[in-house]
N, C-alpha and C positions, 0 to 999 in steps of 0.2 A: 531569543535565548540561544546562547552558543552551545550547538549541541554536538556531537559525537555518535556516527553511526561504524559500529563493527562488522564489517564483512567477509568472516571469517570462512570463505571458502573453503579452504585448504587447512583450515584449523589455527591454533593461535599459540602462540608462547610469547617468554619473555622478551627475548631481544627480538621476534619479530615486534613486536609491541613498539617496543624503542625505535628500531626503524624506520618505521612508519612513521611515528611521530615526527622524528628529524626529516622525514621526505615532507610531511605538513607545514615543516618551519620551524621546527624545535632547532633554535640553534646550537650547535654540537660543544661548541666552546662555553655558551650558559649552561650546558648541560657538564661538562667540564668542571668548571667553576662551582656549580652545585655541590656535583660526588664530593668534591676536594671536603664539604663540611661534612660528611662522612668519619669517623675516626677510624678508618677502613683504607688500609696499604695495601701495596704487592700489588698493585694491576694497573694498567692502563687502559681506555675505550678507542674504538675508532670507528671508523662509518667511510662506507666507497657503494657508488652508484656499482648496479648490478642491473643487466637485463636478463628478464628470465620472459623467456615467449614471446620479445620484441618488447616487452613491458618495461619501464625504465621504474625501478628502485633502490632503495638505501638498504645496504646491508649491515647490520651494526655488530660489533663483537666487543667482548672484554678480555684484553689478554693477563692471564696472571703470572707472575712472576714466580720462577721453579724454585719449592722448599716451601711454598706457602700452605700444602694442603689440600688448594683448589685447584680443580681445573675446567676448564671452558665445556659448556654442553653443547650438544647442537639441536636443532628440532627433530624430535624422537628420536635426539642421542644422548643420554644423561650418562655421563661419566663423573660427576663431583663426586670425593671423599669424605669433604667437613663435614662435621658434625657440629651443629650450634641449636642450642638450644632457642626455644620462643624468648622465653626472659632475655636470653642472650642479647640477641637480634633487637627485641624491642627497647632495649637500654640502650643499646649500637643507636636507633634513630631518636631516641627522648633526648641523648643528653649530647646529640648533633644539633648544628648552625643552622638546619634546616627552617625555612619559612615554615610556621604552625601549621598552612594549608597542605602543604607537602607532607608533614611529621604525620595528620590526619588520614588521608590516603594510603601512604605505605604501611601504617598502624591498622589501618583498615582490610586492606589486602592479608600481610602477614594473622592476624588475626583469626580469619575466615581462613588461611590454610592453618592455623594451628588446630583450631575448633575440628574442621575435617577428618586432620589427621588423628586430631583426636576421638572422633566415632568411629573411625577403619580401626583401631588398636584398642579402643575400649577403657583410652586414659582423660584423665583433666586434661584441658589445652596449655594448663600453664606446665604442665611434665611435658611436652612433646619435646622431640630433640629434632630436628630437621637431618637430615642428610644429603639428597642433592639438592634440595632448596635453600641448604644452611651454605651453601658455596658462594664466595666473593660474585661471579658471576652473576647468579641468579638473585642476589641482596643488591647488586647494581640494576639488574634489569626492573625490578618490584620497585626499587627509589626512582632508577631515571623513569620511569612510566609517570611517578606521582610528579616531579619535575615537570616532566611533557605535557600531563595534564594540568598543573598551575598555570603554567605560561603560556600555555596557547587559550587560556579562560575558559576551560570545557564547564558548563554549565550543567549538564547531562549528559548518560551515553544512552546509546540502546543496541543490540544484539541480534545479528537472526539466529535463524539453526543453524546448530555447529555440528559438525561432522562425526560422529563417534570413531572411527575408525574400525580398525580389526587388528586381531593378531596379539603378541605376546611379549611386554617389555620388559627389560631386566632392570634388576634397583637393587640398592643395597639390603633389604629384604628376600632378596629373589627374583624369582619370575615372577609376572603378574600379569596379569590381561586387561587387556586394553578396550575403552580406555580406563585407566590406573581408578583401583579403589577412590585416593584422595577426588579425585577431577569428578568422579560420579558423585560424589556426597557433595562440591561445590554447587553444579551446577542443576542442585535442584530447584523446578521451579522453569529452567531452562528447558529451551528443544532442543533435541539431539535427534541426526538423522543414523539410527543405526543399518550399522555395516556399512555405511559410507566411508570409503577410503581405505589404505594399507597403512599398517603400521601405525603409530602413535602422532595423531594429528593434534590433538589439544593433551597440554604439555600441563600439570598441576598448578604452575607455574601461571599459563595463559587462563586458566579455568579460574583462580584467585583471582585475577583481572577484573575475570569479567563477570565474578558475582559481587566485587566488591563497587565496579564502577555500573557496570549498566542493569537494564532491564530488557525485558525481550522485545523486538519489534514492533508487535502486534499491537502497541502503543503509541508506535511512532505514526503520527497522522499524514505530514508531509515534513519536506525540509527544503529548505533554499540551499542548493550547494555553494559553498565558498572555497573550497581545496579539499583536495583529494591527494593521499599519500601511501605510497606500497613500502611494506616491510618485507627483505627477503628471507625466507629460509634458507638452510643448509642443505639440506637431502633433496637432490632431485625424485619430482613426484610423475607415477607415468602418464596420471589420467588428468591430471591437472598443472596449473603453474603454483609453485610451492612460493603462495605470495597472501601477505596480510593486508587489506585493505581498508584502512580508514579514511571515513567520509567528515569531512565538517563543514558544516552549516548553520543557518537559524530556523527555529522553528517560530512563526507568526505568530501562535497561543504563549501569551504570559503562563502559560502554567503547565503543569508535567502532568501523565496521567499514568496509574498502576492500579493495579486489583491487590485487591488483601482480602484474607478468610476472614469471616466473622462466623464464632463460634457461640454459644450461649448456651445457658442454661436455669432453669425455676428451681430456685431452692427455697423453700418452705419449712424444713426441718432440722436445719442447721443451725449449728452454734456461732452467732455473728463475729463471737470474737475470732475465730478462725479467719476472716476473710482475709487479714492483713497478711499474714501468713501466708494465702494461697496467691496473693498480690504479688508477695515478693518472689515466690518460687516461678508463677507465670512470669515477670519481668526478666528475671537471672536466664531460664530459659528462652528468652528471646522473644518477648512479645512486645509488641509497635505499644498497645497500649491497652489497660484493663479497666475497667468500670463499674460500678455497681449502681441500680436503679433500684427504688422500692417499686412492686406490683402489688394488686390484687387478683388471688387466681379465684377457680371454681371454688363453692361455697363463702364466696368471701374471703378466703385465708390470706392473710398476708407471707408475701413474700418479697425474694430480690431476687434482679434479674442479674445473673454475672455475665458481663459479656467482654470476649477477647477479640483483639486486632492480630491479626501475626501475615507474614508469609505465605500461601497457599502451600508452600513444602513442609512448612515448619506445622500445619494443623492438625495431625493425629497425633506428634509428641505433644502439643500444646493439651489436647483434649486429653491422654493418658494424666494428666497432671488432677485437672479439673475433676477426674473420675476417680483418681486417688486420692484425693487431700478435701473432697467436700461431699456431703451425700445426698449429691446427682448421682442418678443412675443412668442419667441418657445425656446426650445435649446434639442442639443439633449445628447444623453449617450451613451457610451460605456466601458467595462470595459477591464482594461490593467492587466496583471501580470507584478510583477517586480519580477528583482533580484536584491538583495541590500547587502551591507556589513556590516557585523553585528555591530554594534557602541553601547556604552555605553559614559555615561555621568558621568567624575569628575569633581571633584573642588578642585581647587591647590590655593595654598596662595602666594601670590605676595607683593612686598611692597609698594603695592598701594592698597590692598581689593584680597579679595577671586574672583576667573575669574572660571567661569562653562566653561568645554570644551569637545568639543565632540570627541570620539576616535573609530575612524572605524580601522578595519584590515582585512585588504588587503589580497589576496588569497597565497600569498609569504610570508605572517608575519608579514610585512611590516605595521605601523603604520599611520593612516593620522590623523593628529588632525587640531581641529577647534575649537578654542577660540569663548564663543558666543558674537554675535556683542552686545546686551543689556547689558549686563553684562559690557564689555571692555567701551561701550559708557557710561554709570549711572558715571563708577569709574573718567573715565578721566575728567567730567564735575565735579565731588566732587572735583577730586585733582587738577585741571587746569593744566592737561599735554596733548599734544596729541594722539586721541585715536591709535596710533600704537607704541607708548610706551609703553601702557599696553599690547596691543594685544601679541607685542615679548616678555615683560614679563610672560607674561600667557604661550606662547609657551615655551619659554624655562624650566618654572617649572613643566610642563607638562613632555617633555621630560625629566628632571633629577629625577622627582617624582623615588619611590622605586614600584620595579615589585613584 
C-alpha cells in the first residue's frame, strides 16, 4: 500500500506541503494544469530548488497579482486579507474540473478547518468566514496538496509529533498564542511536543493537513522507502532546518491500523422510540458509527446496549450527547485498535446520476465495492426506479471503470 509518512520536524504548512510533494515527483506543470480547473484568477505557482543546511529542496510559492485582495503568507508569516467564506470556498471546488478524488480531499481539509474554526468562535461551520485561509494562496496550497496526493497514489499518511511552538502570532482577529486556537482544536487526537520551537511552526493551514490526511505514527508498523522529498520554508529557523519532510513508501500489511473510543452504555428505562433520534444527533456530531443490541441485565430486565464508535478526541462531546438525550446516567469507555482495509472513494456515471462508491482492497488484491446507500437512494426516488437498479448500475460501472 502506497503510504505517506510526515516528518514534521520543524512543523508544517501549506506550501511546505506542496513542496515537498513536487520534490517526491509531483510534476509542477500537472500541478499547473490542475489549479487552471480552479475558477480561481490573479496568481501564478512556481517551485526552485533551495538548500537549506546542505539539504537539497523545493521551494514552492503562489504569486498573486496586485488588486486581487490576497497576498502571499510565509511560514509563521500570515499576511492574507480575503475574506471567503466556507460555502464560498466549497462551491469554488464542487462546481471545479477537478477529479472527484481531489474535490474529496480539499472538501475534506477545508471542512475540518471550518468545523475548527468553528468551536474557537462558538458558530456553525457553515457561518465561518475564513480570513487568512480564505486567501488565493492558501486555497492553492489546500488544492495542490489534494493534487499531490492523487497523483503520487497516497494510499495513507501517518504523522509523528509535531512541534507546538512558542510565542505570539498576529491574525486578523488579533494576537494569539501560539500554537493558534484553530491548529489546537485540529490536531486533536495528535502529539504535540510543547515548547518545542520559536514562533508559529504549524501553520492552521498545515494542521488541516494533517488531521484531514493522516494518523499518528504509532500505527505505522514499518515502511519500504521509495522517495523522500523536502518542502522548504520561508523563515530561517535557529535551532533547526526550516524543512518539511515527506517519506513515501509501501507498507507490506494489506491493511491500515487506528484506535477508536468505544463508548456505551445499559439503558433499561428508556423510551425506545428516542433511540433514532439520539442516532442521528451521535452521527451529525461526528461518530464513525452507532449501534444498538438487546441485553439482559440484573434481575432479568431487559435492555439495550447503545454503543458508539468515534475518535478518541471526539469521546466526551460524544458522551455529553449520550447523557443528555437518553437516561443513562453513566456510560463507560474503552478504546479498541482496528485493522481495516484500506478503501478509497469514486464516483462512476451511471444512466441514472453519478453513484459515490466505496473500494476497499483485500489483502489478495481483491476488490470489495460498496455503492453508497444515499446516493443509490436520492437518484432512484428522482428517477422512479428501484433502488437496486441503480445500486447494480453503480456496481457494474464501478467494475468496468479504467484502472
Amino acid at each position: 500500500m502506497r503510504t505517506l509518512y510526515i516528518d514534521a520536524l520543524s512543523g508544517i504548512s501549506g506550501d511546505m506541503t506542496v513542496g515537498a510533494l513536487l520534490a517526491l515527483g509531483l510534476p509542477l506543470e500537472h500541478l499547473r494544469a490542475e489549479l487552471a480547473r480552479l475558477d480561481l484568477h490573479g496568481f501564478r505557482v512556481s517551485a526552485e530548488p533551495r538548500t537549506v543546511n546542505g539539504i537539497s529542496a523545493t521551494k514552492f510559492d503562489v504569486h498573486v497579482e496586485a488588486g486581487t485582495g490576497d497576498r502571499h503568507h510565509a511560514h509563521g508569516h500570515t499576511h492574507a486579507h480575503a475574506h471567503r467564506s466556507f460555502r464560498d470556498i466549497r462551491g469554488l471546488i464542487e462546481r471545479s474540473a477537478l477529479a472527484a478524488a481531489v474535490k474529496l480531499t480539499a472538501l475534506r481539509i477545508f471542512t475540518l478547518l471550518a468545523e475548527a474554526e468553528g468551536r474557537v468562535h462558538a458558530r456553525p461551520a457553515e457561518e465561518v468566514t475564513f480570513h487568512e485561509v480564505g486567501a488565493v494562496d492558501s486555497i492553492v496550497d489546500i488544492v495542490g496538496t489534494a493534487i499531490g496526493v492523487a497523483q503520487l497514489g497516497v494510499q495513507s499518511a501517518y504523522v509523528g509529533a509535531l512541534p507546538a511552538g512558542s510565542g505570539i502570532v498576529q491574525s486578523q482577529h488579533g494576537a494569539l498564542p501560539v500554537p493558534a486556537p484553530a491548529t489546537v482544536e485540529l490536531l486533536r487526537g495528535f502529539d504535540l511536543r510543547l515548547g518545542d520551537g520559536a514562533g508559529e511552526l504549524v501553520t492552521p493551514t498545515g494542521a488541516a493537513i494533517v488531521a484531514a490526511l493522516a494518523q499518528p505514527a504509532k500505527h505505522l508498523r514499518q515502511l519500504r522507502v521509495t522517495a523522500v522529498g523536502y518542502g522548504a520554508g520561508t523563515r530561517p529557523l535557529e535551532d533547526r532546518p526550516n524543512l518539511l519532510r515527506l517519506v513515501l513508501g509501501d507498507t507490506d500489511t494489506g491493511c491500515e491500523r487506528d484506535e477508536v473510543a468505544v463508548i456505551e452504555t445499559n439503558i433499561d428505562d428508556g423510551n425506545p422510540e428516542f433511540f433514532e433520534f439520539v442516532m442521528e444527533r451521535l452521527f451529525a456530531a461526528g461518530a464513525r458509527d452507532v449501534f444498538l443490541a438487546p441485553i439482559q441485565m440484573k434481575k432479568n430486565r431487559p435492555a439495550t446496549l447503545l454503543s458508539v464508535l468515534c475518535e478518541p478526541s471526539e469521546r466526551d462531546r460524544l458522551a455529553s450527547i449520550i447523557l443528555s438525550e437518553t437516561s443513562a446516567i453513566g456510560v463507560r469507555f474503552h478504546t479498541a485498535e482496528r485493522l481495516k482495509l484500506p478503501r478509497q472513494v469514486i464516483t462512476v456515471k451511471t444512466e441514472f446520476g453519478e453513484v459515490r462508491v466505496k473500494v476497499a482492497s483485500a489483502p489478495e488484491g481483491r476488490e470489495q465495492l460498496a455503492p453508497e446507500y444515499d446516493d443509490c437512494a436520492r437518484i432512484a426516488r428522482a428517477a422512479s426506479v428501484p433502488i437496486k437498479v441503480v445500486y447494480q448500475a453503480a456496481l457494474a460501472a464501478a467494475v468496468a471503470r479504467p484502472r
